[in-house]
mmCIF file of the N, C-alpha and C atoms, coordinates in Angstrom:
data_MODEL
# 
_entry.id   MODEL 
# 
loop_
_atom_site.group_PDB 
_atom_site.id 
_atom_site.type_symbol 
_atom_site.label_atom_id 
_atom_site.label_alt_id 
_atom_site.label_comp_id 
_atom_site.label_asym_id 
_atom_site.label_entity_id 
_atom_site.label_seq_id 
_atom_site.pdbx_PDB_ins_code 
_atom_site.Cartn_x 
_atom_site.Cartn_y 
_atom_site.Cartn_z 
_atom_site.occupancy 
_atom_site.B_iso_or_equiv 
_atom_site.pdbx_formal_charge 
_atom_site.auth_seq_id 
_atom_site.auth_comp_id 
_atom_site.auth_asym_id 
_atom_site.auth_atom_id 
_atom_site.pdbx_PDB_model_num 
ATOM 1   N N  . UNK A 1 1  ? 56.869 -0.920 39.810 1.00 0.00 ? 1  UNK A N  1 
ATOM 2   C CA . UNK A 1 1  ? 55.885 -0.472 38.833 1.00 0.00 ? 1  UNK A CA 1 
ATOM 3   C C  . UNK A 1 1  ? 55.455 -1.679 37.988 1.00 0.00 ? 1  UNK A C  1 
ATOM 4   N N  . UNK A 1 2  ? 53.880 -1.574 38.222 1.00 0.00 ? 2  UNK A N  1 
ATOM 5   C CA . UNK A 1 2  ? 53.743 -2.679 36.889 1.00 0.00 ? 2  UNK A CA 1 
ATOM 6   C C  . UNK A 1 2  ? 53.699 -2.641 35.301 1.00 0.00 ? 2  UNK A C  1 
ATOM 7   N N  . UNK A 1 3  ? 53.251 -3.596 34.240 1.00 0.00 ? 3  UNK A N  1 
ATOM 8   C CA . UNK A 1 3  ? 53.726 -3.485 33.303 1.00 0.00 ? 3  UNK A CA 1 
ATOM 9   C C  . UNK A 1 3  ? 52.471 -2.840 32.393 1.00 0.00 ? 3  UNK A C  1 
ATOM 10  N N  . UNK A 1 4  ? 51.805 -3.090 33.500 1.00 0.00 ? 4  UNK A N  1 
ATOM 11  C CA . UNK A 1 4  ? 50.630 -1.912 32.832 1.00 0.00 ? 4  UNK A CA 1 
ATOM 12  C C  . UNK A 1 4  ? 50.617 -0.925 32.538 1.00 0.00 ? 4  UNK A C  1 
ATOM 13  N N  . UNK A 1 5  ? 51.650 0.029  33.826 1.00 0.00 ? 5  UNK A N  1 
ATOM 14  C CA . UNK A 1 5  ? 51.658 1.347  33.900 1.00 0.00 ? 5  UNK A CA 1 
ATOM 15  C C  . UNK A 1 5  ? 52.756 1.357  33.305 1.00 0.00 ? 5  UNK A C  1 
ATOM 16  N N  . UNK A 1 6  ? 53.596 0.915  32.836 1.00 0.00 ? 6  UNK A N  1 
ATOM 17  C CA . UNK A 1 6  ? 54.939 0.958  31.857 1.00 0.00 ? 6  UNK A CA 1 
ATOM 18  C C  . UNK A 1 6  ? 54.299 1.185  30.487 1.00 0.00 ? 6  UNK A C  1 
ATOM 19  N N  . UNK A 1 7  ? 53.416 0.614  29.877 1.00 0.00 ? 7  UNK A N  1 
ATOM 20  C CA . UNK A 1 7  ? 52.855 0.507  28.828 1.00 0.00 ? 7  UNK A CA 1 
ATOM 21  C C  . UNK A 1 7  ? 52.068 1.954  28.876 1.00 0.00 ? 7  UNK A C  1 
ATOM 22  N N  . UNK A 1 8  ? 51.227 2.177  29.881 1.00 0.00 ? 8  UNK A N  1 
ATOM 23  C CA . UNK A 1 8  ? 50.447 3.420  29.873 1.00 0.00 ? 8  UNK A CA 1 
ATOM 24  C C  . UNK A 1 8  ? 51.690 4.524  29.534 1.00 0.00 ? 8  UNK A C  1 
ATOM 25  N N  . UNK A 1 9  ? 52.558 4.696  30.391 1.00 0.00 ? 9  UNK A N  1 
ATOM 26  C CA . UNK A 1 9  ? 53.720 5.777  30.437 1.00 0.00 ? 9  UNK A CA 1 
ATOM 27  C C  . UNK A 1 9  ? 53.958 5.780  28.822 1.00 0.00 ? 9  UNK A C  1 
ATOM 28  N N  . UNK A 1 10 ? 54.497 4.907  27.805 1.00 0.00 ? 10 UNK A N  1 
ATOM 29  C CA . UNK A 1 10 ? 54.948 4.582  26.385 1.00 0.00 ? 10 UNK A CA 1 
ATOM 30  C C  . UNK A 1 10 ? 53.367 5.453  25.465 1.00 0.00 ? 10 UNK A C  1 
ATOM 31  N N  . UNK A 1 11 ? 52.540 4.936  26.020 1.00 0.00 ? 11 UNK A N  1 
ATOM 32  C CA . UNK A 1 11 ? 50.849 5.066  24.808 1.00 0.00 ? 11 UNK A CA 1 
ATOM 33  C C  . UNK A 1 11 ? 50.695 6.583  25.018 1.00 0.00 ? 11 UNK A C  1 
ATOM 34  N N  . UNK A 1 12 ? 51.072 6.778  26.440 1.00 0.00 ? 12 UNK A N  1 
ATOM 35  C CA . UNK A 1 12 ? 50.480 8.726  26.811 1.00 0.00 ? 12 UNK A CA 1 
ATOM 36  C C  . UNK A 1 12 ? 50.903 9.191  25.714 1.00 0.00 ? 12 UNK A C  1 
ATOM 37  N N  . UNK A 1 13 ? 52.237 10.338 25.185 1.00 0.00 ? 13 UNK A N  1 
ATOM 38  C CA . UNK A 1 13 ? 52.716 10.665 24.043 1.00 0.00 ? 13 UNK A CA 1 
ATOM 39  C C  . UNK A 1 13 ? 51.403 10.349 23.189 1.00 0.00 ? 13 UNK A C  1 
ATOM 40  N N  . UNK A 1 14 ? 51.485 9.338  22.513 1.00 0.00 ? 14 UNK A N  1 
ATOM 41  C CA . UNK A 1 14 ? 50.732 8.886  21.673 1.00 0.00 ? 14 UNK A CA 1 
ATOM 42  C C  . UNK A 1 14 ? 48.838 9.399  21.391 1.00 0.00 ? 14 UNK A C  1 
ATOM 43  N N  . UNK A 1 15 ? 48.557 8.824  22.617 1.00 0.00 ? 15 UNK A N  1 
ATOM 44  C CA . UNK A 1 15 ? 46.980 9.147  23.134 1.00 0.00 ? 15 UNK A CA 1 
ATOM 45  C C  . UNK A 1 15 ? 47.148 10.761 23.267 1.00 0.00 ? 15 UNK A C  1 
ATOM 46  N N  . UNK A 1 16 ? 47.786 11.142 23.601 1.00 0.00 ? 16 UNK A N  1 
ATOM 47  C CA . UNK A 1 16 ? 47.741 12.694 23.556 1.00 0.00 ? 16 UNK A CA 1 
ATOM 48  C C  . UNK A 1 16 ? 48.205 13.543 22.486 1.00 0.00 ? 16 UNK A C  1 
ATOM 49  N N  . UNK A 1 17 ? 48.143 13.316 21.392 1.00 0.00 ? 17 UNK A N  1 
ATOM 50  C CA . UNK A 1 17 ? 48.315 13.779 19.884 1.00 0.00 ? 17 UNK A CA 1 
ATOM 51  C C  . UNK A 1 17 ? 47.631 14.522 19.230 1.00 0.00 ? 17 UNK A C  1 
ATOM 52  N N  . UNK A 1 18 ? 47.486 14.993 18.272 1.00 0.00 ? 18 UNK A N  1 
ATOM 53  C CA . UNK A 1 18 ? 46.694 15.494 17.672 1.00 0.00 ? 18 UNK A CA 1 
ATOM 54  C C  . UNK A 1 18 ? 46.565 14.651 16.638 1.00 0.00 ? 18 UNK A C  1 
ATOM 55  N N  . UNK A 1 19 ? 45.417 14.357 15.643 1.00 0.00 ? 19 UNK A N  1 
ATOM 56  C CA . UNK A 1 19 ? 44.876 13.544 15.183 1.00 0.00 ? 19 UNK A CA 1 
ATOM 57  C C  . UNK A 1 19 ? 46.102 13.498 13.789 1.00 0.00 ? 19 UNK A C  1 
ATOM 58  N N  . UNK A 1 20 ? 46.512 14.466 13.016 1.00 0.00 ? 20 UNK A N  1 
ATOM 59  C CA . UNK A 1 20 ? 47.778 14.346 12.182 1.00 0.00 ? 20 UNK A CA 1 
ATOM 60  C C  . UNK A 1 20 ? 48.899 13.712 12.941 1.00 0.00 ? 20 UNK A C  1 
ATOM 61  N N  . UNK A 1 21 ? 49.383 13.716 13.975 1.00 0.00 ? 21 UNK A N  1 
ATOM 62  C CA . UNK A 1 21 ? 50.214 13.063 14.655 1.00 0.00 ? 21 UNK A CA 1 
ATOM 63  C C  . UNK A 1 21 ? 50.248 11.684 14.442 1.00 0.00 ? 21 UNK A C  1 
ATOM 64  N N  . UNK A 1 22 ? 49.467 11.644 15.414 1.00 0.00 ? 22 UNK A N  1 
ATOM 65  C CA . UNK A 1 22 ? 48.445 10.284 15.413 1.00 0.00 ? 22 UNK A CA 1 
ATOM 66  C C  . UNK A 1 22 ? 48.709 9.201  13.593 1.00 0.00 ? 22 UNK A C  1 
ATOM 67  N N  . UNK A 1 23 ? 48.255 10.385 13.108 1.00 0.00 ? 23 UNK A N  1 
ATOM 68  C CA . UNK A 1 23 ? 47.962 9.427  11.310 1.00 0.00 ? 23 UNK A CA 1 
ATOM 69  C C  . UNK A 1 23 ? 49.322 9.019  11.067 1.00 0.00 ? 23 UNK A C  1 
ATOM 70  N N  . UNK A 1 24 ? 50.605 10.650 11.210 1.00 0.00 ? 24 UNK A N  1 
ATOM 71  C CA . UNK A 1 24 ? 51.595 9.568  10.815 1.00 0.00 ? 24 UNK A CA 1 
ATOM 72  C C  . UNK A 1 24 ? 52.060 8.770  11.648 1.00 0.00 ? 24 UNK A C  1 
ATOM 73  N N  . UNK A 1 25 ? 52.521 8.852  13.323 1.00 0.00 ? 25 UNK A N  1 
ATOM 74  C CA . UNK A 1 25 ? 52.631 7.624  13.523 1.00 0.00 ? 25 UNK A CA 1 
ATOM 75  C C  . UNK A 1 25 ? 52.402 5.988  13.476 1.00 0.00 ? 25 UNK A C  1 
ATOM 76  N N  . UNK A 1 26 ? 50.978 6.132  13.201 1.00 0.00 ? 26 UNK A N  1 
ATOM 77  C CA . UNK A 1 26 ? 50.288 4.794  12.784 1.00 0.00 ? 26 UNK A CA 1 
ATOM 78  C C  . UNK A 1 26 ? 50.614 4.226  11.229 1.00 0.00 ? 26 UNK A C  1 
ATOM 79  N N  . UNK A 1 27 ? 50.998 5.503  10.351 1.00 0.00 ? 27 UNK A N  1 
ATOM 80  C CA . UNK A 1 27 ? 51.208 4.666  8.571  1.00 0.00 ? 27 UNK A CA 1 
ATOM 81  C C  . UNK A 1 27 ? 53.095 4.353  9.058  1.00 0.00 ? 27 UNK A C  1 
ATOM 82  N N  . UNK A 1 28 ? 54.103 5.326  9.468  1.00 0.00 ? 28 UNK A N  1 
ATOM 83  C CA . UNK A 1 28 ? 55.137 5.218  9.837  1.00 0.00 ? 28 UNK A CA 1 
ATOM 84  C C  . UNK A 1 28 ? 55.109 3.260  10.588 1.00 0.00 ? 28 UNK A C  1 
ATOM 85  N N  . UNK A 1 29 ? 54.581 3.541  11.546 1.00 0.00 ? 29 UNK A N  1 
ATOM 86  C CA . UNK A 1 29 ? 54.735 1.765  11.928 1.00 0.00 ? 29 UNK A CA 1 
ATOM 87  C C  . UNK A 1 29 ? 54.263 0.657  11.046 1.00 0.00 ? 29 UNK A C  1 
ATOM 88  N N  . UNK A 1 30 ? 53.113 0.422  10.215 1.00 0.00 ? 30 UNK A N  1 
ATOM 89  C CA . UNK A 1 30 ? 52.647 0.039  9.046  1.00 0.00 ? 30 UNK A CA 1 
ATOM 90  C C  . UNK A 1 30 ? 53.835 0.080  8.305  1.00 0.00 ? 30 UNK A C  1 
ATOM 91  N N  . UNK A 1 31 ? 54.244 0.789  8.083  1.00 0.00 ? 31 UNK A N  1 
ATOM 92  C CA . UNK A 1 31 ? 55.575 0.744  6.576  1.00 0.00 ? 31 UNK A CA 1 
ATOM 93  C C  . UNK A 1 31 ? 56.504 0.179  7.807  1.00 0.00 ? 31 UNK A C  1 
ATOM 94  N N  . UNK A 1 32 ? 57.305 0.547  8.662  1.00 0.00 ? 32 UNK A N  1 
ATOM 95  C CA . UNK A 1 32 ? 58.069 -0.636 8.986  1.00 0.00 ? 32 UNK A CA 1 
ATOM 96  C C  . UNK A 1 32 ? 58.208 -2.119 9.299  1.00 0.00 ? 32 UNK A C  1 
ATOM 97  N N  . UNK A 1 33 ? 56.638 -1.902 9.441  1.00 0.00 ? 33 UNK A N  1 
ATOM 98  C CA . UNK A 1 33 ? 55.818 -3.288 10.077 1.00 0.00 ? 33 UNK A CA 1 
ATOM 99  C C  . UNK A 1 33 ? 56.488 -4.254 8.537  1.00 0.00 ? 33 UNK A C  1 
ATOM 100 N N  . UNK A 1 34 ? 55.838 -3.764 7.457  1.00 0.00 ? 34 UNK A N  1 
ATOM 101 C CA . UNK A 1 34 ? 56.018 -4.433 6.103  1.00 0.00 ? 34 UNK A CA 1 
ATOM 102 C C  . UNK A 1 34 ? 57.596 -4.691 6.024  1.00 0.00 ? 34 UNK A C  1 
ATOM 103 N N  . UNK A 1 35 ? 58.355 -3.565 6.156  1.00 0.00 ? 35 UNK A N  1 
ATOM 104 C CA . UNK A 1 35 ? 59.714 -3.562 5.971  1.00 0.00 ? 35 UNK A CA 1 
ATOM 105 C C  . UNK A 1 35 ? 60.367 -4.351 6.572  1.00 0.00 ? 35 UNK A C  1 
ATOM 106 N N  . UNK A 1 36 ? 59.818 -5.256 7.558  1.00 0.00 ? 36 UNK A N  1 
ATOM 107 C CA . UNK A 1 36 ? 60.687 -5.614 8.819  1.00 0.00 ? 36 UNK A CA 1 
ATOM 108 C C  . UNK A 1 36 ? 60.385 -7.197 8.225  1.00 0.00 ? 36 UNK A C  1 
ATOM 109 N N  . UNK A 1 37 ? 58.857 -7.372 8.062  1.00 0.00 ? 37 UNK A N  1 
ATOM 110 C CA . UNK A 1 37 ? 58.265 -8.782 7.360  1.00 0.00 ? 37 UNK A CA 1 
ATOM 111 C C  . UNK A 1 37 ? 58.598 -8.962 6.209  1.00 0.00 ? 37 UNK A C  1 
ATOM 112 N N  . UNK A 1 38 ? 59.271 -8.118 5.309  1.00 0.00 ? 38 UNK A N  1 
ATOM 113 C CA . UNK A 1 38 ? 60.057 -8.710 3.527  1.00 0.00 ? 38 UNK A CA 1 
ATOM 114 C C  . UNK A 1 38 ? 61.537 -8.442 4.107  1.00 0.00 ? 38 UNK A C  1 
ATOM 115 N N  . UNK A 1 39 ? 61.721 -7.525 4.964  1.00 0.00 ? 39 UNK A N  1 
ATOM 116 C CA . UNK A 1 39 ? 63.024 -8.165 5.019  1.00 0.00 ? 39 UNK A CA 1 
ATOM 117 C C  . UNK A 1 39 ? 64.021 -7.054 4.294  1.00 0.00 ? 39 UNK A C  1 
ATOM 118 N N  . UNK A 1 40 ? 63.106 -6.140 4.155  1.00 0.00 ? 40 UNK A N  1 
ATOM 119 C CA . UNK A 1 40 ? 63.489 -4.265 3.031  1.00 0.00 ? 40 UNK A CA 1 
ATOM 120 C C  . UNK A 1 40 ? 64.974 -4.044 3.946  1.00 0.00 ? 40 UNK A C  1 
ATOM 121 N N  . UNK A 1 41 ? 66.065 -3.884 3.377  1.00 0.00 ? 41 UNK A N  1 
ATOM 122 C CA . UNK A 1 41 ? 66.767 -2.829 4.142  1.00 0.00 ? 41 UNK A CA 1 
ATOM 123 C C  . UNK A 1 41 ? 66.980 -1.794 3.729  1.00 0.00 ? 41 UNK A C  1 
ATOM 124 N N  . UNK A 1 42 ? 66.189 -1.536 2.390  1.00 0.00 ? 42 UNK A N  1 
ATOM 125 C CA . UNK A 1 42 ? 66.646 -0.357 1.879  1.00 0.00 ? 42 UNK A CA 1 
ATOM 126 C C  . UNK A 1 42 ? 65.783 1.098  2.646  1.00 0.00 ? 42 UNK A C  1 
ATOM 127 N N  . UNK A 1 43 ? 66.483 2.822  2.327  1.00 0.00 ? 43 UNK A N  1 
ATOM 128 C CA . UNK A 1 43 ? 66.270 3.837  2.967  1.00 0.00 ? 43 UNK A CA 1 
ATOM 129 C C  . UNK A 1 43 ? 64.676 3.707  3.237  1.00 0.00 ? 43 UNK A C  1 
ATOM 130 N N  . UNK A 1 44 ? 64.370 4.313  4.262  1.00 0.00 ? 44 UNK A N  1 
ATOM 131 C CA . UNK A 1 44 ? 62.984 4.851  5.010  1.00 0.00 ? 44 UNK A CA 1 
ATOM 132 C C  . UNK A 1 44 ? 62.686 6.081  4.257  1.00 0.00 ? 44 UNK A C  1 
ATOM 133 N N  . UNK A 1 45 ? 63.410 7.024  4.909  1.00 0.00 ? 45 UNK A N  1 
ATOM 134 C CA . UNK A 1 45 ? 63.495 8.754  4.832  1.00 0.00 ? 45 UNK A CA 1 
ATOM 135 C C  . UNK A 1 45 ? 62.545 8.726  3.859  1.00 0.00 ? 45 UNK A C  1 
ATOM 136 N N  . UNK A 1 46 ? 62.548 8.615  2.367  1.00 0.00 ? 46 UNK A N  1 
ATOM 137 C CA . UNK A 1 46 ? 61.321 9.037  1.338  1.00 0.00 ? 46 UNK A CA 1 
ATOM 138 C C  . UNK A 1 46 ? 60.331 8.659  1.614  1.00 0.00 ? 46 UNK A C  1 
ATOM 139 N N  . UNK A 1 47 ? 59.908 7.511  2.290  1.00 0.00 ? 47 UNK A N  1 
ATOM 140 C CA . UNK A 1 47 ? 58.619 7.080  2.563  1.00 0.00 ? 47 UNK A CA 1 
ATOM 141 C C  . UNK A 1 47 ? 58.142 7.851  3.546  1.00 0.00 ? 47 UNK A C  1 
ATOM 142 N N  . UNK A 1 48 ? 59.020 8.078  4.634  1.00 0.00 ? 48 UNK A N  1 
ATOM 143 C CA . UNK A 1 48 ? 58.604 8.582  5.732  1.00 0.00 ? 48 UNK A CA 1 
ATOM 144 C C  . UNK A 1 48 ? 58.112 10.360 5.571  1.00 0.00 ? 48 UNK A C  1 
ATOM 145 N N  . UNK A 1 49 ? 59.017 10.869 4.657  1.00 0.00 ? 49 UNK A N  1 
ATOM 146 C CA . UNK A 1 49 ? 58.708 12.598 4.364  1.00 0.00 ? 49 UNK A CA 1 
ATOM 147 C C  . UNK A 1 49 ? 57.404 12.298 3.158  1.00 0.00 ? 49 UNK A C  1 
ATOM 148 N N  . UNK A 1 50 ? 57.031 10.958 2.488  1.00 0.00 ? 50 UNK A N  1 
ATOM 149 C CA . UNK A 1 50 ? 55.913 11.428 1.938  1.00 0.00 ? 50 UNK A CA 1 
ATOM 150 C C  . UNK A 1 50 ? 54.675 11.180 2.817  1.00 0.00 ? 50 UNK A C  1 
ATOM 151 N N  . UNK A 1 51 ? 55.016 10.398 3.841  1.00 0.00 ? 51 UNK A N  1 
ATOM 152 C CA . UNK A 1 51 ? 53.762 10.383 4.892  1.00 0.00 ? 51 UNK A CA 1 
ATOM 153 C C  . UNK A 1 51 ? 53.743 11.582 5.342  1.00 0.00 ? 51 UNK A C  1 
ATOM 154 N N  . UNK A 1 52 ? 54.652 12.083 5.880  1.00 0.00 ? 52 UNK A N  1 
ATOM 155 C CA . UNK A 1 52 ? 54.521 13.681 6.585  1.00 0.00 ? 52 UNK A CA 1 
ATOM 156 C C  . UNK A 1 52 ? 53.810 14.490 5.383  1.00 0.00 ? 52 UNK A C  1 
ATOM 157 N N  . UNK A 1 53 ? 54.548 14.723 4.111  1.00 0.00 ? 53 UNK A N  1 
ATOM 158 C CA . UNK A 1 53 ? 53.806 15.934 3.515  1.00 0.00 ? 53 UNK A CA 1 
ATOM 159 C C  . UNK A 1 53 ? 51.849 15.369 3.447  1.00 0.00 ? 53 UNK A C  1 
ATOM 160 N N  . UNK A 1 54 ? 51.839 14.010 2.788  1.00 0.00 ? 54 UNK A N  1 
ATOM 161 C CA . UNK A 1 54 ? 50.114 13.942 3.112  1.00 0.00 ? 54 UNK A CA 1 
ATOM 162 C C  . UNK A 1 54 ? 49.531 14.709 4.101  1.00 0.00 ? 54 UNK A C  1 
ATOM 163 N N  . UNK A 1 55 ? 50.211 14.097 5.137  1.00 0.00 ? 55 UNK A N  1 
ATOM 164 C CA . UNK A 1 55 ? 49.954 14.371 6.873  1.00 0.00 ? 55 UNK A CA 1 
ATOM 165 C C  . UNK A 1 55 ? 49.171 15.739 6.605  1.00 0.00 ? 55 UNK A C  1 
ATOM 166 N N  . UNK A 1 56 ? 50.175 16.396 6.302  1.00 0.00 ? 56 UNK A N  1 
ATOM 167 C CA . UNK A 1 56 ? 50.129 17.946 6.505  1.00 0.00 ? 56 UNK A CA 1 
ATOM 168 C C  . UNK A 1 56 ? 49.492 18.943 5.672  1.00 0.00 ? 56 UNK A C  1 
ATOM 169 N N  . UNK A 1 57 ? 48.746 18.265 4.757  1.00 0.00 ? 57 UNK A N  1 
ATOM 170 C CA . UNK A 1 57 ? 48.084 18.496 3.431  1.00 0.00 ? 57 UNK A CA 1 
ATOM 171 C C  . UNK A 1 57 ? 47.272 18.546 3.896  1.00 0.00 ? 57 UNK A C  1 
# 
């Protein structure tokens, strides 16, 4: 298998979302993206349940 279709297999999930899905996965990676570049180790969880409640608002 190539690494194309490895990548396709990973994005499906994704591409097949519903557009709230979709939103939080994309702010969820954004906040770790940051977290990972300062170097944060502190908890996720609150950030992550206030993306969901927006989400879902």
């Amino acid at each position: 298998m190539n690494k194309e279709a490895n990548i396709d297999d990973v994005q499906e999930p994704i591409n097949n979302a519903s557009a709230e899905v979709r939103q939080i996965i994309e702010q969820v990676c954004k906040l770790e993206k940051i977290r990972l570049d300062k170097k944060i180790n502190s908890h996720i969880n609150d950030d992550i349940l206030r993306i969901v409640k927006d989400a879902v608002r």
